[in-house]
C-alpha positions as CSV (number, residue, x, y, z in Angstrom):
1,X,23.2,-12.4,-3.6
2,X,20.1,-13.7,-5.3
3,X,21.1,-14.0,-8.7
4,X,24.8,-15.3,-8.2
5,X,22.7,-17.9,-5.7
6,X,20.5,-18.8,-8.7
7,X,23.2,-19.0,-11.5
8,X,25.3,-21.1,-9.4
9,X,22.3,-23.5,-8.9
10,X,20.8,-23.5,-12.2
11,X,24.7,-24.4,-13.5
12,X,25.2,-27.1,-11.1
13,X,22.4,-28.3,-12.5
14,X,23.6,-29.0,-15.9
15,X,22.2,-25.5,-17.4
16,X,24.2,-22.9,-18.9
17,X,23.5,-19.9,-17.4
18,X,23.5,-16.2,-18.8
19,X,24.5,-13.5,-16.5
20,X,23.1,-10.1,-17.0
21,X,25.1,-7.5,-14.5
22,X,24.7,-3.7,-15.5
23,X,27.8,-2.8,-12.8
24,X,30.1,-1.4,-13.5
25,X,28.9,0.5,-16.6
26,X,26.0,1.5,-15.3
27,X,26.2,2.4,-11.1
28,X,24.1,2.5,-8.7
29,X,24.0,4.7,-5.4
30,X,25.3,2.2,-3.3
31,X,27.7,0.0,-4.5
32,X,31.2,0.5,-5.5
33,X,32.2,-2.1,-7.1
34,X,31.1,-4.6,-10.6
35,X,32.0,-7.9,-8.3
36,X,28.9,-9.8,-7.5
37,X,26.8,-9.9,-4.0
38,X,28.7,-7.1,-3.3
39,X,27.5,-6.2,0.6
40,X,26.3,-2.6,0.5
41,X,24.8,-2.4,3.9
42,X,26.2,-4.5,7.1
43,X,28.5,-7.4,6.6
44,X,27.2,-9.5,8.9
45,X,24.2,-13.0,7.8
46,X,23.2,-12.6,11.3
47,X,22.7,-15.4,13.7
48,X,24.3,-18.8,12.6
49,X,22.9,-20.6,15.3
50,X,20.9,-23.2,13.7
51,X,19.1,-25.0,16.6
52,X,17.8,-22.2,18.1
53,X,17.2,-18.8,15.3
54,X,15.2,-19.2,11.7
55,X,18.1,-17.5,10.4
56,X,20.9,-19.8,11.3
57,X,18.5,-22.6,10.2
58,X,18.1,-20.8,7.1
59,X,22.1,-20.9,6.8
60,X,22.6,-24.8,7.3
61,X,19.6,-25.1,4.9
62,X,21.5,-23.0,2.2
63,X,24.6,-25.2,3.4
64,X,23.0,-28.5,2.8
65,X,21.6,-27.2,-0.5
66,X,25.2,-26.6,-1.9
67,X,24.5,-22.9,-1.9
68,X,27.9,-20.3,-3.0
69,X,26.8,-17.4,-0.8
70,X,27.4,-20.0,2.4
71,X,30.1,-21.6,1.0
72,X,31.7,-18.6,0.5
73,X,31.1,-16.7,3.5
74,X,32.6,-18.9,5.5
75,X,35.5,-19.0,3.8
76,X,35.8,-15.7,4.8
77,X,34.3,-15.7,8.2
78,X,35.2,-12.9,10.8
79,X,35.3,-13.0,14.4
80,X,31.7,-11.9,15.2
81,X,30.3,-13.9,18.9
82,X,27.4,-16.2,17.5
83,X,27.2,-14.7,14.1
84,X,28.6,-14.9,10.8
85,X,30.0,-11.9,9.6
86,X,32.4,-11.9,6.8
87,X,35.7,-9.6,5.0
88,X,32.9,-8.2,2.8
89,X,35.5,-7.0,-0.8
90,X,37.1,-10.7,-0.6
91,X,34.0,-12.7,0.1
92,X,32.0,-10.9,-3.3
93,X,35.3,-10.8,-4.9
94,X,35.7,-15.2,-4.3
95,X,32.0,-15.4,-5.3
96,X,32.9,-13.3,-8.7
97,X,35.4,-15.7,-9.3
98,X,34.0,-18.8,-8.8
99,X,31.1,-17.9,-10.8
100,X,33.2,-16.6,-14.0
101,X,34.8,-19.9,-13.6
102,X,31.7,-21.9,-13.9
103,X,32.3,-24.1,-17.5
104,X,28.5,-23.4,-18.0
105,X,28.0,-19.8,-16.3
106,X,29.2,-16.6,-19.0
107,X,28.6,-12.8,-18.1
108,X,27.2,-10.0,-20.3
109,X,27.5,-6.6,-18.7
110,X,24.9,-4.4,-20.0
111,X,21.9,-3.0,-18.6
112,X,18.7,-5.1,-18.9
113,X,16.0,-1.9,-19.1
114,X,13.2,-4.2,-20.4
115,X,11.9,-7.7,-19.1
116,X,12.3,-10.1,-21.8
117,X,9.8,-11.7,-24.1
118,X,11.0,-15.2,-24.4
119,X,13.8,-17.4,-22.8
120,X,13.7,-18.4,-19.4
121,X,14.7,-15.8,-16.7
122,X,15.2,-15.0,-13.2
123,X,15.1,-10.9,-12.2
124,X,17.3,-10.6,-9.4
125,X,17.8,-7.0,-9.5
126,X,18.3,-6.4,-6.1
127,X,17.3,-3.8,-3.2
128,X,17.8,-1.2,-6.5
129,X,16.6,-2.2,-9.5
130,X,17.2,0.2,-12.2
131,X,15.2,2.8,-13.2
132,X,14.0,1.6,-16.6
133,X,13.4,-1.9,-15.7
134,X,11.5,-1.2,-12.9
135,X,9.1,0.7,-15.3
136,X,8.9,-2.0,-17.4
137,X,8.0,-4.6,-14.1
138,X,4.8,-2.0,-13.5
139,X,3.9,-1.8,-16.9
140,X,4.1,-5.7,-17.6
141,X,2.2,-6.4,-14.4
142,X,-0.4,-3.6,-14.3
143,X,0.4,-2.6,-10.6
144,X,2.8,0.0,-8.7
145,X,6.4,-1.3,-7.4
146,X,5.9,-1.0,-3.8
147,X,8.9,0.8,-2.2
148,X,10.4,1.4,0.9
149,X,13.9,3.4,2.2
150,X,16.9,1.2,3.6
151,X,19.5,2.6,5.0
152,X,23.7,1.9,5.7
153,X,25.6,2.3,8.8
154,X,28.8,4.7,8.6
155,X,32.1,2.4,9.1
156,X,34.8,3.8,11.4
157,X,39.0,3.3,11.2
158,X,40.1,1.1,13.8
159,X,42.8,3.2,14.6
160,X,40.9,6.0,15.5
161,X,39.0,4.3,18.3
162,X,39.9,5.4,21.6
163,X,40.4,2.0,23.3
164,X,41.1,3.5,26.5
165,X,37.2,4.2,26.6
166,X,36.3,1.5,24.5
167,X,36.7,-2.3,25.2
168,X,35.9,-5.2,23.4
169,X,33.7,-8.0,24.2
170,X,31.1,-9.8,22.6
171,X,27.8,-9.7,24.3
172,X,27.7,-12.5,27.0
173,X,30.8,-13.2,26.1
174,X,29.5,-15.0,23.5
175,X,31.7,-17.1,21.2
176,X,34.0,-20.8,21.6
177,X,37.2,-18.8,21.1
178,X,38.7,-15.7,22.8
179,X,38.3,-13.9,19.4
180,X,34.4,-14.5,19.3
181,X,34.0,-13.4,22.6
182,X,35.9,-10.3,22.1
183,X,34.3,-9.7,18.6
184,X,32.8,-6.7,19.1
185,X,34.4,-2.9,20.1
186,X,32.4,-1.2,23.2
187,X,31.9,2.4,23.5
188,X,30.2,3.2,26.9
189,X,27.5,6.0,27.4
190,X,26.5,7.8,31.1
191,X,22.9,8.7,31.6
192,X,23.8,12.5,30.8
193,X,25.8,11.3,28.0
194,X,23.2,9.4,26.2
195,X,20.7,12.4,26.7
196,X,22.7,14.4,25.4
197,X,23.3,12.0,21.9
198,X,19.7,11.9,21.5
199,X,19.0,15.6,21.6
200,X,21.5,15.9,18.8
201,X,20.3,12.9,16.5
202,X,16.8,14.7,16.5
203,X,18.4,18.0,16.1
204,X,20.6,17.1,13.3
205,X,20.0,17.6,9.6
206,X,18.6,15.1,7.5
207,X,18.3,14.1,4.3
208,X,14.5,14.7,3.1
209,X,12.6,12.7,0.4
210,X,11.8,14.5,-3.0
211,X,8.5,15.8,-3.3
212,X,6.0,13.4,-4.3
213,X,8.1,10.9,-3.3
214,X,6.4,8.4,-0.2
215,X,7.7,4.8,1.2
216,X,8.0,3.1,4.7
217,X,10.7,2.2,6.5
218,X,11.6,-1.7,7.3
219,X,12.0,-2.2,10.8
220,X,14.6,-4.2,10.7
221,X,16.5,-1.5,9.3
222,X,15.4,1.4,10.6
223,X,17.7,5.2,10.7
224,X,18.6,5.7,14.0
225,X,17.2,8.7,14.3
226,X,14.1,7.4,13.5
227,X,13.9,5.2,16.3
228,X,15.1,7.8,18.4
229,X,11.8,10.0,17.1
230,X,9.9,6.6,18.8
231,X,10.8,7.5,22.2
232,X,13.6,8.3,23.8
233,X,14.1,5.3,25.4
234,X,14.1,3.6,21.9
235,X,17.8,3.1,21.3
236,X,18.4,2.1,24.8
237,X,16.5,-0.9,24.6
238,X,17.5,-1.8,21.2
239,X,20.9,-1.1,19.3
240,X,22.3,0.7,22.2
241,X,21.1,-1.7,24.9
242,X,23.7,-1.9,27.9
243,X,23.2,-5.7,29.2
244,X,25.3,-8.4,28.4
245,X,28.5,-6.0,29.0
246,X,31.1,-5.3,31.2
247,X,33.2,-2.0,31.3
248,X,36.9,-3.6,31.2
249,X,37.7,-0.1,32.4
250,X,35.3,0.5,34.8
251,X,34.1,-2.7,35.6
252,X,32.1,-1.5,39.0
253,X,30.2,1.1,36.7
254,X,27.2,-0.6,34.6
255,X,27.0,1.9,31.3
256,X,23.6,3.7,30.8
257,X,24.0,2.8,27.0
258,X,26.4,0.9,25.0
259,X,27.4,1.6,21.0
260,X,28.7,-1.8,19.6
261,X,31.2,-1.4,16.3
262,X,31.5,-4.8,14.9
263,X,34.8,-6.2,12.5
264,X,34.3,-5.2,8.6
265,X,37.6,-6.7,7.2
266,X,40.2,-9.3,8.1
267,X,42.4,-7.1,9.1
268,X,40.4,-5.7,11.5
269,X,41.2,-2.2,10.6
270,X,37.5,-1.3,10.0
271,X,34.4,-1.6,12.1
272,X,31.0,-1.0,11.1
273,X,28.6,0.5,14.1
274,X,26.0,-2.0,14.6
275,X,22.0,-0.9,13.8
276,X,23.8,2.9,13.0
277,X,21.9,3.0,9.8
278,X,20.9,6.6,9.3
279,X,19.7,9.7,7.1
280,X,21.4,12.4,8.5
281,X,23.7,14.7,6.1
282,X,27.1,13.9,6.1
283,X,28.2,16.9,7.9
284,X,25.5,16.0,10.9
285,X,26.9,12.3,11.0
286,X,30.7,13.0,12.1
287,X,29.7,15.7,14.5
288,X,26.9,13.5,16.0
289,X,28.6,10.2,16.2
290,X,31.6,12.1,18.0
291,X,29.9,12.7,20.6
292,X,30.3,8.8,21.1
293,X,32.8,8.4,23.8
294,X,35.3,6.6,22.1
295,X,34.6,7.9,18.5
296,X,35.2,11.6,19.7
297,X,38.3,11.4,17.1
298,X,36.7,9.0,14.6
299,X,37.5,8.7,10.9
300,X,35.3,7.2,8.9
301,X,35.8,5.2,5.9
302,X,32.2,5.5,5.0
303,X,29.4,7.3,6.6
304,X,26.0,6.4,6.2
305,X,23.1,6.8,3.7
306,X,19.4,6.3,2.7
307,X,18.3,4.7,-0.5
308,X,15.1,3.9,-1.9
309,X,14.2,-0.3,-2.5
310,X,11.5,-1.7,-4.9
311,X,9.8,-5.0,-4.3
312,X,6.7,-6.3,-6.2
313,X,3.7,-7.9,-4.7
314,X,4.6,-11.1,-4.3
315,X,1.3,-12.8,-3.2
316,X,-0.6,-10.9,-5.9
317,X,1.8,-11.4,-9.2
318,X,3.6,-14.8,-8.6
319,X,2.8,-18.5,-8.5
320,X,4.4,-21.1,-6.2
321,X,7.3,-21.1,-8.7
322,X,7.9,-18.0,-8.1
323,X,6.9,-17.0,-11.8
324,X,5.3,-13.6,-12.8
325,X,1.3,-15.3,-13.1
326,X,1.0,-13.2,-16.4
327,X,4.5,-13.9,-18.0
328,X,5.4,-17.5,-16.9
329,X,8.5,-17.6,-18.5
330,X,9.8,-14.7,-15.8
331,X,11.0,-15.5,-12.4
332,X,11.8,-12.9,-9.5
333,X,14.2,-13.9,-6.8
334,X,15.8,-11.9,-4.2
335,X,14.9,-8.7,-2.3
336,X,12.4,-8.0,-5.0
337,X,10.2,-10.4,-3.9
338,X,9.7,-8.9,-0.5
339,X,11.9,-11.0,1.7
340,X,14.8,-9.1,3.6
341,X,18.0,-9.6,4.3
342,X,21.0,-10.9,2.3
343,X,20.2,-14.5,3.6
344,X,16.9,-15.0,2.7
345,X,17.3,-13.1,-0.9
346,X,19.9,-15.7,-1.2
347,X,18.3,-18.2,-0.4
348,X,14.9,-17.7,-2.4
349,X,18.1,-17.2,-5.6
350,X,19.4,-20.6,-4.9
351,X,15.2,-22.0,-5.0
352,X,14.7,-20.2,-8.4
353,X,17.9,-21.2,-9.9
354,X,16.5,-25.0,-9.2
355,X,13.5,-24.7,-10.3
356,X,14.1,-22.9,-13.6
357,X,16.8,-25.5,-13.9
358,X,13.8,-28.2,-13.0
359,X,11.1,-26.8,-15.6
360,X,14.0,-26.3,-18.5
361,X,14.6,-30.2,-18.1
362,X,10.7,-31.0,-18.3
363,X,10.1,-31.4,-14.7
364,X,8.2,-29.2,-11.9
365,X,10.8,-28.9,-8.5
366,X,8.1,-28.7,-5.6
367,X,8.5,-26.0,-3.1
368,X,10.4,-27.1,0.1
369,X,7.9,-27.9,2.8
370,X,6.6,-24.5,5.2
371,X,8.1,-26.3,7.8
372,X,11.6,-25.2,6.4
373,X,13.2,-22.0,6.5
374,X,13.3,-21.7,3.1
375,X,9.5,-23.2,2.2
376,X,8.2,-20.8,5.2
377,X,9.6,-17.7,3.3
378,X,8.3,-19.0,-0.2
379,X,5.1,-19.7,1.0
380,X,4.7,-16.1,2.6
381,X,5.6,-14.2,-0.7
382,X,3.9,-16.8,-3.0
383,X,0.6,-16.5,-0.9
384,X,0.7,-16.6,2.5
385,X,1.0,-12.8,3.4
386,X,-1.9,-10.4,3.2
387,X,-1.5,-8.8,-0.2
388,X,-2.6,-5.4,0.8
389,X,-0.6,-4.6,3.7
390,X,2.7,-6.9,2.7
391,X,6.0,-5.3,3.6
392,X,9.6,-6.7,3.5
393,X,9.8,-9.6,6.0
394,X,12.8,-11.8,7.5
395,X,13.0,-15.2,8.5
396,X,11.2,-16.1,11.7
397,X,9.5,-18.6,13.4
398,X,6.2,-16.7,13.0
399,X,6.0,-17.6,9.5
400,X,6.5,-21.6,10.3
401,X,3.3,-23.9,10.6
402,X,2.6,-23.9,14.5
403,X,4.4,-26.4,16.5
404,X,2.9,-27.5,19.9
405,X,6.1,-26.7,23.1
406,X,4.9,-24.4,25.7
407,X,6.3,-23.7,28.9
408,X,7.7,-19.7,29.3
409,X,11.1,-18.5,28.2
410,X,12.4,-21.9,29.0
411,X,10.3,-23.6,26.5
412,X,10.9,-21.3,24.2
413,X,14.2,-22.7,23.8
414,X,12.7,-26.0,23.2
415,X,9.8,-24.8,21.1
416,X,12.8,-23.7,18.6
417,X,14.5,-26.8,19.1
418,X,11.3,-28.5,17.7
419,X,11.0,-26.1,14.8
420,X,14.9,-26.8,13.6
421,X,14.4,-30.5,14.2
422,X,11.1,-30.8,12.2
423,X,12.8,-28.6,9.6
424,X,16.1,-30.3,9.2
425,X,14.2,-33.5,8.4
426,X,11.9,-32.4,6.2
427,X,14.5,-29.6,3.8
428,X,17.0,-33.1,4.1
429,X,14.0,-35.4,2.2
430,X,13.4,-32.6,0.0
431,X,16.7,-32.8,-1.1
432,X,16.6,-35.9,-1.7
């Protein structure tokens, strides 16, 4: 996402532009394809509301910026209640393609296992930088890769959903059209039922780190086993939460727990299940997730997995141009950095590719102002996290200079209102 974001920006801008992609001659464990921003994980940007969530403001900035990733997506936009999922093989596959169209944009497929000594550059390697280059980041910048495990949630066949347990409906009906609000596929769980699920997801086998080998968990993407190891309760209040949801079988009958499966492709014959990412051994996965009411004949197209992510220290090794401090000449955009998400990798490729296109032509591109989306989440990797306990972090108001609306969960609504206001104006005279 991050480097076709950049290329596409630093082109626009009147610079030719170099793409280094090592897929597919060299693979990694998670993708499957050499097309760029390829979606390994879900296929969903999240929110796109863009009054009232940081990520949907994050969206119409990226929109307003003339970002590809945006562009794209919603060219390819599935039904998905308030957020923007997309048909994940044509969405990277139109992205591809508009970028190897590019008059100024060429490809060299090889593996970069060294950072460069001159040039101008952007490392946008992703949640899994190879190997070699990632040795050559920690020896250039005398400090250990932080690292962390992601993991994927399996994808189920539409047509082997029971639908006569399941239902769909978005949550709070959710959505302007009948195909929003009915985005989602429903798999209802009884008290005894859920129980029962839990017992086996801490039961079931699971696939262990090597020895030696240590990294934390993002919470935004935690296993779901791992949350069950929180508390029983866990799920039940978070992925699996029952509110918002009405049995169109039983409609009397409030579920204890509710699994959501949300659209992966246009067709609609895949569905991902929502916050399902796990570690369990493939084995351990179909015979678990069966226990689903609904899935208890489900064939999957993919089950899940866990993979290890690198990011450098941000606030320690990078200036406010998001150059390496000790090889200015080297930018790092993307997941690398330490945001997470596809969104706001994205969107810190599409701020790199400017301003590498901005220095290259003699002049310095200011950040965008912390009261943007996109200035908030620059200014926390460039500097405004704690450098010894920064982690992965995704867009949220938290990271936005303080804006005065009080008033309970009412004025919360209009506290975000304020912050999307105040950032629309300032990102649209930053543009400018």
């Amino acid at each position: 996402m991050a480097g076709a974001e950049a290329a596409w920006a630093a082109a626009n801008a009147g610079i030719p532009v170099v793409i280094h992609e090592m897929r597919p001659k060299v693979a990694t464990f998670a993708h499957r394809t050499g097309d760029f921003a390829e979606m390994v994980c879900s296929n969903s940007f999240r929110s796109d509301d863009h009054e009232q969530n940081a990520v949907g403001l994050l969206h119409w900035e990226m929109r307003s910026a003339g970002g590809i990733v945006m562009e794209t997506a919603e060219k390819h936009r599935l039904p998905a209640g308030g957020a923007l999922a997309v048909d994940r093989d044509p969405f990277a596959a139109a992205v591809t393609a508009r970028l190897k169209a590019h008059p100024l944009i060429s490809t060299s497929y090889e593996e970069v296992t060294e950072l460069p000594s001159s040039g101008h550059w952007i490392i946008a390697t992703g949640p899994l930088t190879s190997p070699a280059l990632a040795q050559s980041i920690r020896a250039a910048t005398g400090a250990e890769a932080l690292a962390f495990f992601d993991a994927i949630a399996p994808i189920v066949y539409a047509d082997s959903i029971d639908m006569e347990q399941a239902w769909m409906q978005s949550r709070y009906d959710k959505g302007e059209t009948e195909d929003e609000q009915k985005a989602y596929i429903n798999c209802p769980m009884t008290k005894d039922e859920y129980e029962a699920f839990i017992d086996a997801l801490l039961a079931a086998d699971k696939t262990e780190f090597h020895e030696g080998e240590t990294a934390g968990y993002f919470d935004g993407c935690l296993p779901i086993e791992v949350m069950a190891e929180r508390g029983r309760e866990t799920l039940r209040h978070g992925p699996m939460k029952p509110v918002g949801l009405t049995n169109a079988h039983k409609p009397d009958q409030k579920p204890y727990a509710v699994v959501q499966l949300r659209r992966d492709n246009k067709l609609g014959t895949l569905y991902n299940i929502v916050g399902f990412q796990t570690k369990m051994k493939y084995g351990a996965q179909t015979s678990v997730f069966r226990m689903i009411p609904g899935l208890q004949d489900a064939s999957f197209a993919r089950l899940g997995g866990i993979h290890r992510n690198t990011f450098i220290n941000s606030p320690t090794l990078l200036d406010h141009q998001m150059r390496l401090k000790t090889y200015p000449h080297i930018r790092f955009a993307g997941q690398i950095t330490g945001v997470e998400g596809y969104v706001e990798s994205a969107a810190m490729g599409l701020l790199a590719g400017r301003m590498a296109a901005a220095e290259i032509k003699g002049a310095t591109l200011p950040p965008p102002p912390p009261e943007t989306a996109m200035g908030a989440l620059v200014t926390h990797i460039t500097g405004g996290a704690e450098a010894k306990t920064f982690q992965p972090m995704n867009v949220n108001f938290g990271l936005f200079p303080p804006i005065d609306a009080k008033g309970g969960r009412r004025g919360r609504a209009v506290r975000y209102k304020a912050y999307t206001d105040r950032a629309k104006l300032a990102f649209a005279e930053w543009l400018l």
